[in-house]
DRENPA-3360 file (N, C-alpha, C; in nm, 2 decimals, always signed):
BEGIN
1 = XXXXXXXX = +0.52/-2.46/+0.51/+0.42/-2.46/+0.40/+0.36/-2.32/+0.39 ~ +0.33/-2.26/+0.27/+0.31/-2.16/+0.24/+0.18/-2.13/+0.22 ~ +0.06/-2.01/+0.35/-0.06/-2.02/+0.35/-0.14/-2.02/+0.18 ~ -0.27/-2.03/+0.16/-0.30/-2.00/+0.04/-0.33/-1.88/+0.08 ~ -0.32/-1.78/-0.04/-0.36/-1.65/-0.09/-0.50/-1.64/-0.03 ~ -0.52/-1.53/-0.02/-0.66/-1.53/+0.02/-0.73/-1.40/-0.11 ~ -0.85/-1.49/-0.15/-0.94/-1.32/-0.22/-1.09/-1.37/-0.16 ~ -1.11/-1.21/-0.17/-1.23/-1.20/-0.08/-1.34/-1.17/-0.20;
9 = XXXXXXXX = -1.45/-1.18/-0.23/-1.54/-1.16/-0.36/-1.66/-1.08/-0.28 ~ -1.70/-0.97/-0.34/-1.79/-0.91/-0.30/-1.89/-0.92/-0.42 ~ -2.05/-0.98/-0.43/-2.12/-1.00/-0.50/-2.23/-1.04/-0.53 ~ -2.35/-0.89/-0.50/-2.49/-0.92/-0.48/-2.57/-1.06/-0.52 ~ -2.50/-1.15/-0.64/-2.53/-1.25/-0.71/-2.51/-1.37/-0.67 ~ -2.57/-1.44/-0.57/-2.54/-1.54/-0.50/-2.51/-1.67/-0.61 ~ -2.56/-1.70/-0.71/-2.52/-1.82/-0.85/-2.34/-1.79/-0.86 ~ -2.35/-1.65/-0.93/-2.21/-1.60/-0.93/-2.11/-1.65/-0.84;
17 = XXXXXXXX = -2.15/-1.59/-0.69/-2.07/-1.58/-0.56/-1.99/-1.72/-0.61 ~ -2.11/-1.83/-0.59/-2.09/-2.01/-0.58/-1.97/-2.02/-0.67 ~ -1.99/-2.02/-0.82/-1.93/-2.09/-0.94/-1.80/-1.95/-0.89 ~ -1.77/-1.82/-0.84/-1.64/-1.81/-0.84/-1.55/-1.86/-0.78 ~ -1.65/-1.89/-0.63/-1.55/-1.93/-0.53/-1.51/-2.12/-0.56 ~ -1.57/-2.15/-0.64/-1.55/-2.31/-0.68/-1.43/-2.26/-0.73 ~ -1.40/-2.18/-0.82/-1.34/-2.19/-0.95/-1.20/-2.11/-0.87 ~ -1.19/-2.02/-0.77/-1.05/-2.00/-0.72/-1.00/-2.12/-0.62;
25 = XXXXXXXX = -1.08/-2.17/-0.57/-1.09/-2.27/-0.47/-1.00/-2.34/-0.50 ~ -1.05/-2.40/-0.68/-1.02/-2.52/-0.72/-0.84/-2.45/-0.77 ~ -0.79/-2.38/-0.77/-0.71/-2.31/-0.81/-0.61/-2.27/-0.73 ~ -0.66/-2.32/-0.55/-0.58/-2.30/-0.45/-0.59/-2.18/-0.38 ~ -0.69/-2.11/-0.38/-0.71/-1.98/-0.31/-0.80/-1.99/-0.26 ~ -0.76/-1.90/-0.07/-0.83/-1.95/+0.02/-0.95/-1.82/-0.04 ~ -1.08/-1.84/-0.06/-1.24/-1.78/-0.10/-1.29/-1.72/+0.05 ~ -1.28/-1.58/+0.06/-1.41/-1.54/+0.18/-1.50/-1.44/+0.08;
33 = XXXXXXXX = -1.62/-1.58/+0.04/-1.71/-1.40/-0.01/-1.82/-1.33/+0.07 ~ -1.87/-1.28/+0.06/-1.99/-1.19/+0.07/-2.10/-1.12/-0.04 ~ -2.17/-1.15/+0.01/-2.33/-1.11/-0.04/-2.38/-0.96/-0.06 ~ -2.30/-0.83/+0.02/-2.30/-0.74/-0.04/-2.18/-0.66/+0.07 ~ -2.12/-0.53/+0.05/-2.02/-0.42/+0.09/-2.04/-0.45/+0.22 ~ -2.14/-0.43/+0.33/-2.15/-0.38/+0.44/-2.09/-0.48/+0.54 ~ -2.11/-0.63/+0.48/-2.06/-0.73/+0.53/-1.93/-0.76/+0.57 ~ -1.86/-0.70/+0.41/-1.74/-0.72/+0.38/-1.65/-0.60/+0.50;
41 = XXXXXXXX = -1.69/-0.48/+0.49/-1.65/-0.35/+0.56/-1.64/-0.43/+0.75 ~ -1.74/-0.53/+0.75/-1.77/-0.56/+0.92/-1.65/-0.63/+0.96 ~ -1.64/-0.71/+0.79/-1.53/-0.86/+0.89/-1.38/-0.77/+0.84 ~ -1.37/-0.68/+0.73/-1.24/-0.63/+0.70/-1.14/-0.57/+0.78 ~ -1.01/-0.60/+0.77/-0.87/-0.55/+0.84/-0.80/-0.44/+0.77 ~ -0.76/-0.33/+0.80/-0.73/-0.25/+0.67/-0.55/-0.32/+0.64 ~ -0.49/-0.40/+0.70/-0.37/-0.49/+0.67/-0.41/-0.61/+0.62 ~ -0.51/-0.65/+0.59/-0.51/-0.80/+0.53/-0.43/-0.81/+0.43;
49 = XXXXXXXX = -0.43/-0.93/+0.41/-0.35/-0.95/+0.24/-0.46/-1.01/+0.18 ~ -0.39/-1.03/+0.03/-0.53/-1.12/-0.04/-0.58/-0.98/-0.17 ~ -0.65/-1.04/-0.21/-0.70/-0.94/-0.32/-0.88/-0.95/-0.31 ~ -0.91/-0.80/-0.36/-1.04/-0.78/-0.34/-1.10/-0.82/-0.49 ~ -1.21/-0.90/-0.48/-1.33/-0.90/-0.62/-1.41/-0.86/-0.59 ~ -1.44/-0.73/-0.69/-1.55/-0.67/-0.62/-1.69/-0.62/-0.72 ~ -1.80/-0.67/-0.71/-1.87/-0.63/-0.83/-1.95/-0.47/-0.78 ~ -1.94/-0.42/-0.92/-1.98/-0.22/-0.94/-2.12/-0.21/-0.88;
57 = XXXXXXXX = -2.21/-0.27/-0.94/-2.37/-0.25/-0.89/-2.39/-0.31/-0.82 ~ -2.43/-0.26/-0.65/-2.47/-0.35/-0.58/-2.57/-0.26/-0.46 ~ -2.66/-0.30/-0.41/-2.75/-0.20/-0.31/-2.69/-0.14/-0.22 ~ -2.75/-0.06/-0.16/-2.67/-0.02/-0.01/-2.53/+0.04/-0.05 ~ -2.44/-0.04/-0.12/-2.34/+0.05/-0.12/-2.27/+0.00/-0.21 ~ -2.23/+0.05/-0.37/-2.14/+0.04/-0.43/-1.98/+0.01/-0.47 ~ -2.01/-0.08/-0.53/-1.84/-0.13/-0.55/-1.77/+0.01/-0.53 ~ -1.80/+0.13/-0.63/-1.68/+0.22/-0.62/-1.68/+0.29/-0.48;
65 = XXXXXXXX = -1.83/+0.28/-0.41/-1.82/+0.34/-0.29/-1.76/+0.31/-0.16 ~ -1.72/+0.12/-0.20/-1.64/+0.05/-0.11/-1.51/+0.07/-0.11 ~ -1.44/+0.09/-0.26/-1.34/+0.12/-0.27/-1.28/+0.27/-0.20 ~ -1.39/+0.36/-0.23/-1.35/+0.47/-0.11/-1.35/+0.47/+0.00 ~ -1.38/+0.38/+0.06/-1.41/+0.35/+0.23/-1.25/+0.29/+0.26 ~ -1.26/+0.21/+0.16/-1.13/+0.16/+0.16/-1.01/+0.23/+0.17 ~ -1.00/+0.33/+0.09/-0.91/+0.44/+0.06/-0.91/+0.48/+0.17 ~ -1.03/+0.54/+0.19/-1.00/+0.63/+0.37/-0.94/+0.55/+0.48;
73 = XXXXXXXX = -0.97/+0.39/+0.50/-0.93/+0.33/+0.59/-0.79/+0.31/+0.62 ~ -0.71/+0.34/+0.46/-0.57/+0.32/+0.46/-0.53/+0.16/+0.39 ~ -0.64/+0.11/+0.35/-0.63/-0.05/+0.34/-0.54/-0.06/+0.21 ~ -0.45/-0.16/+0.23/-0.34/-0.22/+0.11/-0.41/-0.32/-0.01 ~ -0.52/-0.35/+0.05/-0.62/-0.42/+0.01/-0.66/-0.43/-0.14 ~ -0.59/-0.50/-0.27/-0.56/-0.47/-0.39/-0.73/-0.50/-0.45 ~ -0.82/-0.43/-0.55/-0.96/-0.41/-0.61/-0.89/-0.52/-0.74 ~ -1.00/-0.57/-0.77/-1.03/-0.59/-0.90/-1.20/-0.58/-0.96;
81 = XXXXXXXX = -1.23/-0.51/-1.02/-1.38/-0.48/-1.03/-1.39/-0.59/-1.14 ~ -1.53/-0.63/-1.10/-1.59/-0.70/-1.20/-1.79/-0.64/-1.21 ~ -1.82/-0.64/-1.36/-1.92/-0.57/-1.36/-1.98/-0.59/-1.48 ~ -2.12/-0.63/-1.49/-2.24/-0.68/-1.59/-2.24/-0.49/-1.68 ~ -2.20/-0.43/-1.65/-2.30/-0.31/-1.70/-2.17/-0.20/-1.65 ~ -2.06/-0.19/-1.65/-2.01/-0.09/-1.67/-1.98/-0.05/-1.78 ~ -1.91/+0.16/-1.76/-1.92/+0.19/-1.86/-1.75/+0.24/-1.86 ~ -1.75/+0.34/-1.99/-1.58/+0.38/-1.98/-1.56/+0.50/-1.86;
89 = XXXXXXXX = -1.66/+0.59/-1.82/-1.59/+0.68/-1.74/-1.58/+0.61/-1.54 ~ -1.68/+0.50/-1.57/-1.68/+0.45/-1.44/-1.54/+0.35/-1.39 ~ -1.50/+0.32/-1.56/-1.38/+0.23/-1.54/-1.29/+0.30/-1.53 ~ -1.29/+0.41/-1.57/-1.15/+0.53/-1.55/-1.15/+0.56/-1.41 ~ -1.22/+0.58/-1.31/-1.26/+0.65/-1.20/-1.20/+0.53/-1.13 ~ -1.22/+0.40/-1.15/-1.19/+0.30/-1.07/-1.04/+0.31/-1.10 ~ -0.99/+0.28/-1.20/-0.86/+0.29/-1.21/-0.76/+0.38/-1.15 ~ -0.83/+0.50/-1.17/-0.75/+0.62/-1.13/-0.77/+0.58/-1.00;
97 = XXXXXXXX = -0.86/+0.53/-0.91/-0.86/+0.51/-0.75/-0.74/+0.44/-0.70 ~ -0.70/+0.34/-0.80/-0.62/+0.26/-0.77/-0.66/+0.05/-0.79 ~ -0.74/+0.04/-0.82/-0.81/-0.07/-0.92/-0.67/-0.15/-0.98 ~ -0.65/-0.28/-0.99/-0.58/-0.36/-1.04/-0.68/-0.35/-1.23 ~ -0.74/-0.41/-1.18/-0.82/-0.40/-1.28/-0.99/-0.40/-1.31 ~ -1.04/-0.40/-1.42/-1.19/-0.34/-1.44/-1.22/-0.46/-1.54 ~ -1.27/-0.56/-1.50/-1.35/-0.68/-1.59/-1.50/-0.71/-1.59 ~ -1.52/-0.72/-1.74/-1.65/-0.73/-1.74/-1.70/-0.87/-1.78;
105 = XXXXXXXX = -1.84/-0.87/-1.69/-1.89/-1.03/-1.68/-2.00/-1.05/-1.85 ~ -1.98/-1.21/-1.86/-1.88/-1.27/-1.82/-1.72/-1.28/-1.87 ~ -1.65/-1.28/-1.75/-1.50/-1.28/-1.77/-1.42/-1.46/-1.78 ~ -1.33/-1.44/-1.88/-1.27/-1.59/-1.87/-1.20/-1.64/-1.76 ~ -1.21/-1.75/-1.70/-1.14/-1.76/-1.64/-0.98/-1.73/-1.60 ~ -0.92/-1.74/-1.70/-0.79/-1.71/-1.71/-0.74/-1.59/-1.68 ~ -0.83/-1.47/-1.73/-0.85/-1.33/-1.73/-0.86/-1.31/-1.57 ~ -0.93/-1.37/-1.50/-0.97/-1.35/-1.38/-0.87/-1.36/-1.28;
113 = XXXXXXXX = -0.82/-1.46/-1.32/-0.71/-1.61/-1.23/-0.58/-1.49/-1.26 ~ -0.52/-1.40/-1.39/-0.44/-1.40/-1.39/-0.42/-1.20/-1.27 ~ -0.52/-1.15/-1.34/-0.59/-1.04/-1.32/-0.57/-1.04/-1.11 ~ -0.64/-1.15/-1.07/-0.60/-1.17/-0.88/-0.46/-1.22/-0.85 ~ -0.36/-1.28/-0.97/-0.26/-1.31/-0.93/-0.18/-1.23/-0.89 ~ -0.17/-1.09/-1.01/-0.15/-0.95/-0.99/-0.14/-0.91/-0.90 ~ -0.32/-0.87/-0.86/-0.36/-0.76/-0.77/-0.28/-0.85/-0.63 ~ -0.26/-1.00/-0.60/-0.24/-1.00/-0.46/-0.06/-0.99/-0.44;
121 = XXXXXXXX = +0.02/-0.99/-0.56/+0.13/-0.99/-0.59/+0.17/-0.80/-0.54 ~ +0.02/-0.69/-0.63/+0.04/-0.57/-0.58/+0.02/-0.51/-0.40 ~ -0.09/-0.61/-0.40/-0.08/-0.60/-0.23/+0.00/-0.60/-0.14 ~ +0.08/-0.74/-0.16/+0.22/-0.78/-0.09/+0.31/-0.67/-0.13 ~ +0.34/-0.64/-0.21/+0.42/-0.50/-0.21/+0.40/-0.37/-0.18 ~ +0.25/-0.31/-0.17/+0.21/-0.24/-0.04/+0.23/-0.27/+0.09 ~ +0.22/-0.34/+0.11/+0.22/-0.40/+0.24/+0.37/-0.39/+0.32 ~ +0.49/-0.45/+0.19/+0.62/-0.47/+0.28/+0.65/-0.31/+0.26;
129 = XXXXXXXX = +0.64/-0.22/+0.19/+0.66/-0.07/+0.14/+0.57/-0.02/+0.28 ~ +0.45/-0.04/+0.32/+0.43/+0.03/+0.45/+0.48/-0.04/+0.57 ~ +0.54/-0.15/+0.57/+0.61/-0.19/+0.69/+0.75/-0.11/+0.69 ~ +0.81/-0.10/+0.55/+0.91/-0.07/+0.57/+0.93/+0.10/+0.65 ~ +0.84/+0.19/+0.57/+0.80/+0.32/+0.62/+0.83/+0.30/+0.73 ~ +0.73/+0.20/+0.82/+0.67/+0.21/+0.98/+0.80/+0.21/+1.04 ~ +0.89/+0.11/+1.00/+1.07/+0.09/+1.07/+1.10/+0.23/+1.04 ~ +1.11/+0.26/+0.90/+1.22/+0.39/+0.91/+1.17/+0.49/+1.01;
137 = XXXXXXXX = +1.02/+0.53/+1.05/+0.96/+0.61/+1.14/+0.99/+0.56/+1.25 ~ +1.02/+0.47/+1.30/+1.08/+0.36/+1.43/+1.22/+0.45/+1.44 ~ +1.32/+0.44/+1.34/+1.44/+0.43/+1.38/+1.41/+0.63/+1.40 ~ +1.36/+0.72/+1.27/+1.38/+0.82/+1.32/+1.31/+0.87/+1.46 ~ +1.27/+0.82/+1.52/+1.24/+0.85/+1.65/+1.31/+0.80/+1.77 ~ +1.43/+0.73/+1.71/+1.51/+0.71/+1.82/+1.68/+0.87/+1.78 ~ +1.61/+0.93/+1.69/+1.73/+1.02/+1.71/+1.71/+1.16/+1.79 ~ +1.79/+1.21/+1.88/+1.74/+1.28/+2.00/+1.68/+1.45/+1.87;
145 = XXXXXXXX = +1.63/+1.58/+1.96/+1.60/+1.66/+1.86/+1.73/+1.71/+1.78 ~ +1.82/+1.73/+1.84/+2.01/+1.82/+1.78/+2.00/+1.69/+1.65 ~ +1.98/+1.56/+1.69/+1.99/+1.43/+1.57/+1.90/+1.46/+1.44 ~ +1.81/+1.51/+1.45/+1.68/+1.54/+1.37/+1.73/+1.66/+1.30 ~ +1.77/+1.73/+1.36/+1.80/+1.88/+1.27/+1.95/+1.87/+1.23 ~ +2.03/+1.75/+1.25/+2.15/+1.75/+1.16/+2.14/+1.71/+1.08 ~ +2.02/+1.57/+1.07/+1.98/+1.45/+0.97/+1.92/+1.55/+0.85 ~ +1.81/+1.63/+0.91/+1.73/+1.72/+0.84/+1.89/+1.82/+0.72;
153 = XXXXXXXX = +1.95/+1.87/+0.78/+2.03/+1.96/+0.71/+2.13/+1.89/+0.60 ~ +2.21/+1.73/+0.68/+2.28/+1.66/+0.61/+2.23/+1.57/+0.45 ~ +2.06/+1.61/+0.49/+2.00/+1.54/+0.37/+1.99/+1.65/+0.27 ~ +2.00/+1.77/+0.28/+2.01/+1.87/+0.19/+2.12/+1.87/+0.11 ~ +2.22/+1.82/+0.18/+2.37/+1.85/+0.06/+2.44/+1.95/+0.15 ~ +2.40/+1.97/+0.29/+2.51/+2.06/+0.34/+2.60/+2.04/+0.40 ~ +2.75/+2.08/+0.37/+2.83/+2.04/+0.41/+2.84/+2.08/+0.60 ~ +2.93/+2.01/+0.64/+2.97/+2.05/+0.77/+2.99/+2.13/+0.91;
161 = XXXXXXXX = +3.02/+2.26/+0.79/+3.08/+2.37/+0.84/+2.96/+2.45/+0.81 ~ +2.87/+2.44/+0.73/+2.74/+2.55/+0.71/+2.67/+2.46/+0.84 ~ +2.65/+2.34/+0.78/+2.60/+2.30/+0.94/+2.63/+2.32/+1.09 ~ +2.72/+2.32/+1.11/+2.72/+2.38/+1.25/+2.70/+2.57/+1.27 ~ +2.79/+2.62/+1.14/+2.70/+2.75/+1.13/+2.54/+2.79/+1.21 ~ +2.48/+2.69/+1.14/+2.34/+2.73/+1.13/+2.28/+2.69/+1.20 ~ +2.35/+2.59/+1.30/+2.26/+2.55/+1.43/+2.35/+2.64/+1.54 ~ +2.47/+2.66/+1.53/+2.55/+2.71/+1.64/+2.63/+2.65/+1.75;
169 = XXXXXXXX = +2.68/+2.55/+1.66/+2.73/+2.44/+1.71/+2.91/+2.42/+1.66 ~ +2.98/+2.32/+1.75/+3.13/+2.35/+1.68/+3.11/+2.22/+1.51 ~ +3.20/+2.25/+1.45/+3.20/+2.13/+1.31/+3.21/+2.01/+1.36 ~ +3.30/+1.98/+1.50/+3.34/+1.87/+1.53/+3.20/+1.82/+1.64 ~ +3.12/+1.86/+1.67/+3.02/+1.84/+1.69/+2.92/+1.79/+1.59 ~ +2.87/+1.90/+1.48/+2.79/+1.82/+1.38/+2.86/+1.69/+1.35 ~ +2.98/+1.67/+1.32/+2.99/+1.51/+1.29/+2.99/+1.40/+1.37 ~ +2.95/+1.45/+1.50/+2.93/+1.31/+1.60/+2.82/+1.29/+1.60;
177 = XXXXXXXX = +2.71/+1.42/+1.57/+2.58/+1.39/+1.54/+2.55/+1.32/+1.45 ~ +2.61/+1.35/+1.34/+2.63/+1.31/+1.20/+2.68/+1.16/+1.23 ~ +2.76/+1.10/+1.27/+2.79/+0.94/+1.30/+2.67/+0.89/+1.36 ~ +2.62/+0.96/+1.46/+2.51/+0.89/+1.51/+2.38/+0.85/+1.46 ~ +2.35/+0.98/+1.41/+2.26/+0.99/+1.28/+2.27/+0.83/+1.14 ~ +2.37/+0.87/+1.14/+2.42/+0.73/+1.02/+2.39/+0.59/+1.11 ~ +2.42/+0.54/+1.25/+2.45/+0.46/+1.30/+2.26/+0.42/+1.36 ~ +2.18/+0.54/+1.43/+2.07/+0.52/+1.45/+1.97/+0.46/+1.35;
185 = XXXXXXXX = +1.99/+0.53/+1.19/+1.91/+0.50/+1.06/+1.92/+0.38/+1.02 ~ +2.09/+0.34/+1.03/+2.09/+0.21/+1.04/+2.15/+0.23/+0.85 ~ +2.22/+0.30/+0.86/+2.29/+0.31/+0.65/+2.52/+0.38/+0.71 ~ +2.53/+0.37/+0.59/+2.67/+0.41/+0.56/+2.70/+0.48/+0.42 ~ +2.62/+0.53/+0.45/+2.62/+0.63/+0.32/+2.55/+0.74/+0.27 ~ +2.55/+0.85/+0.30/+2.50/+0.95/+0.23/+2.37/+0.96/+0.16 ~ +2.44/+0.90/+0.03/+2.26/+0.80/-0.05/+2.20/+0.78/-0.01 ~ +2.22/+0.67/+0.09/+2.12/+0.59/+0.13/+2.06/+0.69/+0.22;
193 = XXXXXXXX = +2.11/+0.77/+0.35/+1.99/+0.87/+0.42/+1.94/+0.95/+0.34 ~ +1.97/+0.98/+0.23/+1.91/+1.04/+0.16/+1.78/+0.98/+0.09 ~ +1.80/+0.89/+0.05/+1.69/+0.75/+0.00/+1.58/+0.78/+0.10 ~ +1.66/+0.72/+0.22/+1.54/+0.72/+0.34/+1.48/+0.86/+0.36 ~ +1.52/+0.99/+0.36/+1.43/+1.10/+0.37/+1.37/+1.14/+0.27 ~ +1.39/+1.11/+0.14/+1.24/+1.06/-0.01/+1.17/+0.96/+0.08 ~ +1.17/+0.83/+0.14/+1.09/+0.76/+0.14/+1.00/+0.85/+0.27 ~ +1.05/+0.87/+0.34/+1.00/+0.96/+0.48/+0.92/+1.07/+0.45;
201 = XXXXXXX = +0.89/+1.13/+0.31/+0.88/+1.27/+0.28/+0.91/+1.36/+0.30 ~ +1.05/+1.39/+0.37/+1.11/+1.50/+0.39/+1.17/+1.59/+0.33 ~ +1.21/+1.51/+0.21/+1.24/+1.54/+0.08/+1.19/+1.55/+0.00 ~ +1.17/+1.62/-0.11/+1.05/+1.60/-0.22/+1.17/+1.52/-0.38 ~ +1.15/+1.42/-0.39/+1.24/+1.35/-0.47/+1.28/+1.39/-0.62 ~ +1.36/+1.35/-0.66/+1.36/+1.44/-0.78/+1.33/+1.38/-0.93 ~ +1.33/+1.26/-0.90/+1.26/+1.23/-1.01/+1.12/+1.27/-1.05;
% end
């Protein structure tokens, strides 16, 4: 059985808080809200899943100032602002942070409902994109340092024979590195370690 989604609602407006969390409730989504940021920051995981609703004006500490806390923390944690009184440069700011979206109250339900389907749809894809990172940093740390600086050179486009050149090594050497390298990364192909050193940033990609 597949848990329900979880969104968390951040929202000085206790009437609000009530009628949202009826209304995702009733829609199958597990509701943790809170009453203002500081609460939310106490009980928060920076790996949860779930999507954030989060309203802009609030004391103590603002929607957009939670979303930077957030940022700093590393959290995958997808925003959807919602806000009585925003304006256009504050919704730009939010978006450019990274914001699913910027809705203003009152919002339809549907707008809402489809708006967190999104943001928790964009989460889960953060999420498996930094697990996957976390493995590839897993497997390159199982290649000894000679593995690292062949991987490093083979991802360039250099052939063989420059490679061993430039470490000082025989050709038939770089390529046992080179097998190993392929076999530790866990690919058969060229491409693909190359894929992996874009995803790694060792590469600057070319697109």
């Amino acid at each position: 059985m597949i848990p329900p989604q979880k969104v968390f609602l951040v929202d000085d407006e206790p009437a609000l808080l009530r009628a949202l969390s009826r209304l995702l409730r009733a829609e199958g989504f597990e509701v943790i809200p809170f009453t203002n940021a500081t609460d939310f920051l106490k009980a928060h995981e920076p790996d949860a899943p779930g999507c954030l609703v989060l309203d802009v004006s609030m004391p103590s500490m603002t929607g957009l100032e939670l979303q930077q806390h957030l940022i700093d923390a590393g959290s995958n944690l997808s925003i959807i602002f919602l806000t009585g009184n925003g304006d256009i440069p504050m919704s730009v700011r939010a978006i450019k942070a990274g914001a699913v979206d910027f809705l203003t109250k009152p919002v339809k339900d549907s707008e809402l409902i489809g708006a967190i389907r999104l943001g928790i749809k964009k989460t889960n894809e953060k999420r498996s994109t930094q697990n996957e990172i976390t493995s590839l940093k897993n497997r390159l740390k199982l290649l000894t340092t000679r593995e690292q600086e062949v991987f490093l050179h083979v991802v360039t486009g250099e052939p063989n024979k420059q490679i061993a050149s430039s470490l000082g090594i025989t050709e038939q050497t770089v390529k046992v590195h080179r097998g190993r390298v392929m076999h530790k990364m866990g690919v058969d192909s060229l491409a693909q370690l190359v894929l992996i050193a874009e995803r790694l940033g060792l590469l600057v990609s070319k697109d």
